[in-house]
C-alpha positions in Angstrom: -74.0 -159.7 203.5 -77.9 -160.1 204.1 -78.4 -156.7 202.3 -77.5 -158.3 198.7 -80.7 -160.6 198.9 -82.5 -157.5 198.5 -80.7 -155.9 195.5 -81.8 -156.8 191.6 -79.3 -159.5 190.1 -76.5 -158.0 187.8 -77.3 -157.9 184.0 -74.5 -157.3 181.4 -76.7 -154.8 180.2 -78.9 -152.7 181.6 -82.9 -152.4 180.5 -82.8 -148.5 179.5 -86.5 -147.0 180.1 -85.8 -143.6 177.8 -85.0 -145.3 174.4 -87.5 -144.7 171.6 -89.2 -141.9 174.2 -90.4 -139.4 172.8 -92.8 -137.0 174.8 -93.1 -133.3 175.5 -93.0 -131.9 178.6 -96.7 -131.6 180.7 -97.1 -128.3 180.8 -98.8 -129.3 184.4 -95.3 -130.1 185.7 -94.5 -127.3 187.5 -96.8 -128.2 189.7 -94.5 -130.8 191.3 -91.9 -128.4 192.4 -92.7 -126.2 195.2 -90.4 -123.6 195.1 -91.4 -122.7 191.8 -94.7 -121.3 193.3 -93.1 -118.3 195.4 -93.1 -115.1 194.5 -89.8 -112.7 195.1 -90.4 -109.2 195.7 -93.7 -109.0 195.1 -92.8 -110.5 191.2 -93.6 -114.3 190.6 -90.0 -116.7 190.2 -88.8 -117.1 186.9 -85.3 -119.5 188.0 -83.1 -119.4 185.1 -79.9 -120.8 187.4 -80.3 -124.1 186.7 -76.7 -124.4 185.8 -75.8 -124.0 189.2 -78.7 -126.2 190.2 -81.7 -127.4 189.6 -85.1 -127.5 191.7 -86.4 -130.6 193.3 -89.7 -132.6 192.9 -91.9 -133.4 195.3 -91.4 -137.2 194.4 -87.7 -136.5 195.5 -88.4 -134.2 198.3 -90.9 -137.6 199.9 -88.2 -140.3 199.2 -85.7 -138.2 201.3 -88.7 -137.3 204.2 -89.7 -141.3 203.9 -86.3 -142.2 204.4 -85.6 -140.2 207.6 -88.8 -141.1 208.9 -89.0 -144.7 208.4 -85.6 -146.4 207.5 -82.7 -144.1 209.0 -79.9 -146.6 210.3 -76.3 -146.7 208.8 -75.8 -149.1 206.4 -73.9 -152.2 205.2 -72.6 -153.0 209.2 -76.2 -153.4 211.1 -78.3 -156.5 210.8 -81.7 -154.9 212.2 -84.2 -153.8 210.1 -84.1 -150.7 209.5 -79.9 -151.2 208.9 -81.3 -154.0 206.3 -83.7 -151.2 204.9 -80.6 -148.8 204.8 -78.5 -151.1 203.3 -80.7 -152.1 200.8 -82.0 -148.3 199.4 -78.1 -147.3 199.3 -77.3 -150.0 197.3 -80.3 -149.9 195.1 -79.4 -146.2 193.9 -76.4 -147.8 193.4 -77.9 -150.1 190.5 -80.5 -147.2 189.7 -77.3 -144.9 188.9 -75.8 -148.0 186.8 -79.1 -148.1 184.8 -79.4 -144.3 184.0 -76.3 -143.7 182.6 -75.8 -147.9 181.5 -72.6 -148.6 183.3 -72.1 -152.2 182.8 -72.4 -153.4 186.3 -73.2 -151.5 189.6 -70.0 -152.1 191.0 -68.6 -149.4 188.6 -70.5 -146.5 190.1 -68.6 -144.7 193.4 -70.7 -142.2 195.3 -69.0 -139.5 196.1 -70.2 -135.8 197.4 -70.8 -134.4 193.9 -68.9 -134.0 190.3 -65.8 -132.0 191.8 -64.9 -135.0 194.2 -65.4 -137.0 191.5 -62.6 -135.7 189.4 -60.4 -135.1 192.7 -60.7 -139.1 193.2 -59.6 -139.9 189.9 -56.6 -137.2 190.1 -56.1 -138.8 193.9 -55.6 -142.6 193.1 -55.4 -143.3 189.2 -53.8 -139.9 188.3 -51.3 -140.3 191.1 -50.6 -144.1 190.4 -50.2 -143.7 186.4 -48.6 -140.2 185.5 -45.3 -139.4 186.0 -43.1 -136.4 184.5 -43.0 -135.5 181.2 -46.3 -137.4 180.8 -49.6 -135.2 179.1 -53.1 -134.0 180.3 -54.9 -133.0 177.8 -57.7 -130.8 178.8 -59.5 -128.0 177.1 -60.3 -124.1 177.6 -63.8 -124.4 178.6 -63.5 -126.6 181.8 -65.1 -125.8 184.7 -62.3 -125.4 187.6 -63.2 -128.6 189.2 -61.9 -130.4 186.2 -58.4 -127.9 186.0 -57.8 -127.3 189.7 -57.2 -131.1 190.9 -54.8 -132.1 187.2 -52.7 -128.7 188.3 -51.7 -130.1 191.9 -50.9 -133.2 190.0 -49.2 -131.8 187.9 -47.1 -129.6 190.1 -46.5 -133.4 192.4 -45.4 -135.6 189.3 -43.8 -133.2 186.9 -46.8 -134.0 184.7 -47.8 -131.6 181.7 -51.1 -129.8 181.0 -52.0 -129.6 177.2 -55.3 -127.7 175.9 -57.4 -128.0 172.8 -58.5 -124.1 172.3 -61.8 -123.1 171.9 -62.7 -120.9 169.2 -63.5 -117.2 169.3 -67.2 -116.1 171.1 -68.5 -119.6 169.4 -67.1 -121.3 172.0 -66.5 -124.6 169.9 -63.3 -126.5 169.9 -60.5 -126.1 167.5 -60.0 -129.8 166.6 -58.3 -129.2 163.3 -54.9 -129.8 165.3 -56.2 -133.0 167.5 -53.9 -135.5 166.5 -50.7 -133.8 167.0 -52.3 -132.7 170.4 -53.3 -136.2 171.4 -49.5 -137.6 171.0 -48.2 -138.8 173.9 -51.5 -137.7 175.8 -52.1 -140.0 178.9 -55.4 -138.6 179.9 -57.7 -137.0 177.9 -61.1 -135.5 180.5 -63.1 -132.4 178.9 -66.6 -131.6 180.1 -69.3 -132.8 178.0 -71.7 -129.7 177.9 -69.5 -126.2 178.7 -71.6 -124.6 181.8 -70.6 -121.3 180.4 -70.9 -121.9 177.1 -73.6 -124.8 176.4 -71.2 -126.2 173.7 -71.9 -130.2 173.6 -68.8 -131.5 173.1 -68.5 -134.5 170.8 -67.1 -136.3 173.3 -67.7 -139.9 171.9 -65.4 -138.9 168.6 -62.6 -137.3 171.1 -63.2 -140.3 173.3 -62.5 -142.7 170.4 -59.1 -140.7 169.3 -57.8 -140.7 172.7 -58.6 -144.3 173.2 -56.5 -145.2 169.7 -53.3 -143.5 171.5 -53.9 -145.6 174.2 -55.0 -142.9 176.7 -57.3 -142.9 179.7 -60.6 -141.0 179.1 -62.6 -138.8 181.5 -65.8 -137.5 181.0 -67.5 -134.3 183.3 -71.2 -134.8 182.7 -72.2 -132.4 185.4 -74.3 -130.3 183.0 -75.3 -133.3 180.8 -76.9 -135.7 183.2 -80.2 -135.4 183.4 -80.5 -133.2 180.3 -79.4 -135.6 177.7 -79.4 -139.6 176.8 -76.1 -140.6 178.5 -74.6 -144.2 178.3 -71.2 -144.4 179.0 -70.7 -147.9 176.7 -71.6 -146.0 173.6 -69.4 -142.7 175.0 -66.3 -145.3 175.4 -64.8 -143.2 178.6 -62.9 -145.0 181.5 -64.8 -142.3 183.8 -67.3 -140.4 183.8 -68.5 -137.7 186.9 -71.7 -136.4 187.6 -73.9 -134.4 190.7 -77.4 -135.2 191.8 -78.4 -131.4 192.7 -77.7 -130.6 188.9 -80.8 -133.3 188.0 -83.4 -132.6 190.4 -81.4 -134.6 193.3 -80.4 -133.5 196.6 -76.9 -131.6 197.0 -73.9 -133.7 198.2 -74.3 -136.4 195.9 -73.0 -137.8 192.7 -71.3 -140.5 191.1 -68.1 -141.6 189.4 -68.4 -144.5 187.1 -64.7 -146.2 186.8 -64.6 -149.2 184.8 -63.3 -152.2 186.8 -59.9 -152.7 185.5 -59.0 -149.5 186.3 -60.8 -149.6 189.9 -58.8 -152.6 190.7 -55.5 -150.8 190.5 -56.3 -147.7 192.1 -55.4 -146.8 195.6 -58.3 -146.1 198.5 -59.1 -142.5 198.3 -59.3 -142.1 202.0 -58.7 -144.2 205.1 -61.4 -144.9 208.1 -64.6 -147.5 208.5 -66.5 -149.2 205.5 -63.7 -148.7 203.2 -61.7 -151.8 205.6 -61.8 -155.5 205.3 -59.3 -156.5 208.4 -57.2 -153.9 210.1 -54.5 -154.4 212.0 -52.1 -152.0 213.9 -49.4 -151.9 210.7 -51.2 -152.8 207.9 -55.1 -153.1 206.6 -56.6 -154.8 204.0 -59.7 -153.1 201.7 -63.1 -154.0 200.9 -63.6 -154.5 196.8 -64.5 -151.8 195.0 -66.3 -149.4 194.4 -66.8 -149.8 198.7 -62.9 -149.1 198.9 -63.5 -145.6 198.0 -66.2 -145.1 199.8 -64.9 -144.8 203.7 -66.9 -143.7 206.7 -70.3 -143.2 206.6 -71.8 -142.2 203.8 -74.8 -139.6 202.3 -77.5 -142.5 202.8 -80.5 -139.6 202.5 -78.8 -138.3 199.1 -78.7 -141.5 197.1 -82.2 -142.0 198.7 -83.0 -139.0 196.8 -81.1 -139.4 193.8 -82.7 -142.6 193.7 -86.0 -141.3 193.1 -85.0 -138.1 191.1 -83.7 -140.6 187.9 -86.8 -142.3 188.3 -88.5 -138.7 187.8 -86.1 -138.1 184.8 -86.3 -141.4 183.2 -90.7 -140.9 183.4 -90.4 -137.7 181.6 -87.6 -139.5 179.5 -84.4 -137.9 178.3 -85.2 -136.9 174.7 -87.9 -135.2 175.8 -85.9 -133.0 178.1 -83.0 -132.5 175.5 -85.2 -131.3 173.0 -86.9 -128.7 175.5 -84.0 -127.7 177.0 -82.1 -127.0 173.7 -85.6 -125.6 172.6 -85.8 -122.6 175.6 -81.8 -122.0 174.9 -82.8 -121.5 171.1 -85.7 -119.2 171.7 -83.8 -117.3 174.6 -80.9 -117.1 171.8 -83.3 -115.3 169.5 -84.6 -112.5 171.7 -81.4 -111.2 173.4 -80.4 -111.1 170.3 -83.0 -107.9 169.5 -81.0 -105.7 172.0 -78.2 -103.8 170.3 -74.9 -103.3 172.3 -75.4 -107.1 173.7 -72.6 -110.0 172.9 -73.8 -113.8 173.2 -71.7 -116.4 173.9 -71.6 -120.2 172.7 -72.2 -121.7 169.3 -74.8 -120.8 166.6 -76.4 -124.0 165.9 -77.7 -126.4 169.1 -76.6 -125.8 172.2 -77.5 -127.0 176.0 -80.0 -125.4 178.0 -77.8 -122.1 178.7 -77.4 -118.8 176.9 -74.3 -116.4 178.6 -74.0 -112.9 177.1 -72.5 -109.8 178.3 -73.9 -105.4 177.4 -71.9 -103.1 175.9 -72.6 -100.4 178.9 -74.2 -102.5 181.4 -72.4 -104.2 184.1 -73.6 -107.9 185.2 -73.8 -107.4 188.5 -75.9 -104.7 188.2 -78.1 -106.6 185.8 -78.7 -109.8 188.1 -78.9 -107.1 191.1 -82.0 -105.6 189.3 -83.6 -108.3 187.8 -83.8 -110.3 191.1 -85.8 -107.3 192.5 -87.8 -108.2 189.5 -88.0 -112.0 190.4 -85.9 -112.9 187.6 -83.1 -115.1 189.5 -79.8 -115.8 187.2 -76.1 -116.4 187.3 -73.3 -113.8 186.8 -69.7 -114.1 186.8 -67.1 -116.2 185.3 -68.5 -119.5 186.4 -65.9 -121.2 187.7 -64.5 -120.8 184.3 -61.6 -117.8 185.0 -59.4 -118.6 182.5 -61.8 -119.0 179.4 -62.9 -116.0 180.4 -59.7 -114.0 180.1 -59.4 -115.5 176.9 -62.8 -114.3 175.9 -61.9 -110.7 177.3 -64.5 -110.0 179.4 -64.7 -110.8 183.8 -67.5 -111.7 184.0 -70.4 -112.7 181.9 -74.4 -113.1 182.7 -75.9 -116.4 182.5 -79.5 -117.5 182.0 -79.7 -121.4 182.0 -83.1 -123.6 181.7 -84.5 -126.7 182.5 -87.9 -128.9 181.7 -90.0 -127.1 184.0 -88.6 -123.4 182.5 -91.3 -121.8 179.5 -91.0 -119.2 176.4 -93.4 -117.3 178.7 -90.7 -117.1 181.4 -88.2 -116.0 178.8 -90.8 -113.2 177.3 -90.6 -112.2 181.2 -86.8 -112.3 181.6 -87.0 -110.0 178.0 -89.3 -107.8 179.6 -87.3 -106.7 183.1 -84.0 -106.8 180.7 -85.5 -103.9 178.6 -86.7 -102.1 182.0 -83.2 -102.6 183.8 -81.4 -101.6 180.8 -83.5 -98.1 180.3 -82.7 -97.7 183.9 -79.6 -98.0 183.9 -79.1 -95.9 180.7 
């Protein structure tokens, strides 16, 4: 292939920009985000749904506008130019991916549309390939769906069992007191690394360790922790790890799975068609090596174009920077819902991710997000694709403010403000 002339050569481990960083947030760089500058009903944007996802920077916004205008081919199969150009950017996000989140080699990182096929590719070819009935999926009570939905139609095909390590009370933190008699004859161990309901951080590298010890297979949802956190998936010890682009400044309908290469090589395509092929015949077809066997037909060139240049964002502002800001505007939004009486916050007391959910005694959420949008105040209710830690918690629905490095205290001393004026409203 002419396109690998073009690509950096593979090191064993990657240079990682963000270590020893250290610096706040510009207070200038909100300026880089256009949709940040609108005002909604007359009121300017505060956007506190980051959880859902996050805004994009100009930088990113360009690469994906460059890309159409200059270098749009398909890749890998061409040999002109602009298929050469292709090839190479796709490929390059590739490595860039590798880098942010230190996967040994690039040739452990699968695109895919986002974190939820992600985890369906891994229930899809490793799950189905390795568990049988009577095995164990141990999961927990604060997963998204994405990372319940797929191991339930396993389960129900293989005769495969679904474990949970409970989550404590309104705290939200998980009961681990128990862990070793939960982990026994556990198979596969994935739990989301920051709860997008919650904002609990998970210490996934300790439950990583004790799954590893029983010999289980260890997945890691980083959906809400990419991009907000350090993440290197050698120090986390997880066989795979799942992530979306539009949750770190990058364009929607990408993300990444990083599989480690032992466990690639047994797995079964994902889906059948062109790119995924080495030789096909009318019976039988052979497959390209990974990570291009999971990867058939063509793929979201323009999205790793722009996921691309939104780690290169990130890794400029560096992640210990945006950790500590995030967990920062969480704290400080923390502290003044909790003035209003009749008001029940979720998640743990000491640091949490950029989120804060909380629910009124007497005041429904969708009338809350209702009215504060007519203020300009845009946030998330419901249960978050998170229905049954929500009927554990005893409550439908729950409201949801969640931040990122371009979100202020002055923003939250707004959001404060039109809560107090839709709650006298309403009363």
């Amino acid at each position: 292939h002419l396109w690998r002339e073009r690509l950096p050569r593979h090191h064993h481990r990657w240079p990682n920009p963000r270590r020893g960083r250290m610096s706040s947030i510009p207070a200038t760089i909100r300026e880089d985000f256009p949709t940040l500058t609108q005002e909604i009903n007359g009121h300017p944007l505060v956007y506190f749904d980051n959880a859902a996802t996050t805004q994009k920077p100009r930088p990113v916004l360009e690469a994906i506008q460059r890309y159409y205008e200059h270098d749009n081919a398909n890749v890998h199969r061409g040999i002109h130019e602009l298929s050469n150009r292709a090839t190479a950017a796709y490929e390059g996000a590739r490595h860039r991916v590798a880098q942010f989140i230190n996967a040994p080699s690039a040739k452990d990182i699968i695109f895919t549309r986002g974190t939820t096929e992600a985890l369906n590719l891994v229930a899809a070819t490793w799950g189905a390939g390795n568990l049988r009935e009577g095995d164990v999926i141990l999961l927990t009570e604060m997963e998204h769906h994405s990372n319940l939905v797929p191991w339930q139609l396993l389960a129900q095909r293989t005769g495969a069992q679904l474990r949970f390590i409970p989550v404590t009370g309104d705290f939200g933190e998980l009961d681990l007191s128990d862990l070793d008699e939960r982990l026994s004859d556990v198979k596969l161990l994935s739990l989301t690394h920051i709860s997008n309901a919650l904002g609990t951080i998970n210490p996934v590298t300790e439950l990583c360790a004790k799954a590893k010890a029983v010999g289980a297979v260890t997945l890691v949802d980083a959906a809400q922790s990419a991009g907000h956190l350090p993440l290197d998936v050698q120090a986390l010890g997880c066989d795979f790890l799942a992530f979306s682009g539009h949750k770190l400044c990058g364009p929607t309908g990408i993300g990444a799975l990083f599989a480690r290469a032992e466990l690639q090589a047994a797995m079964p395509p994902y889906q059948g068609g062109g790119e995924m092929i080495s030789t096909v015949g009318f019976q039988t077809s052979e497959y390209h090596e990974p990570p291009h066997k999971f990867e058939a037909g063509t793929p979201n060139i323009a999205g790793a174009v722009g996921l691309h240049a939104a780690m290169d964002y990130l890794d400029a502002l560096g992640s210990e920077a945006i950790h500590a800001h995030d967990t920062d505007i969480a704290a400080y939004a923390k502290e003044r819902l909790a003035e209003f009486d009749g008001i029940r916050i979720f998640g743990p007391a000491g640091e949490r991710g950029g989120l804060v959910s909380f629910v009124f005694e007497k005041v429904h959420a969708l009338d809350l997000a209702t009215m504060a949008d007519q203020q300009g105040v845009a946030i998330r209710i419901g249960h978050h694709c998170t229905q049954p830690l929500h009927e554990k918690l005893g409550v439908p629905a729950t409201a949801r403010a969640s931040f990122y490095f371009y979100n202020t205290r002055a923003e939250v001393d707004r959001f404060i403000e039109v809560l107090q004026k839709v709650i006298q409203l309403l009363k």
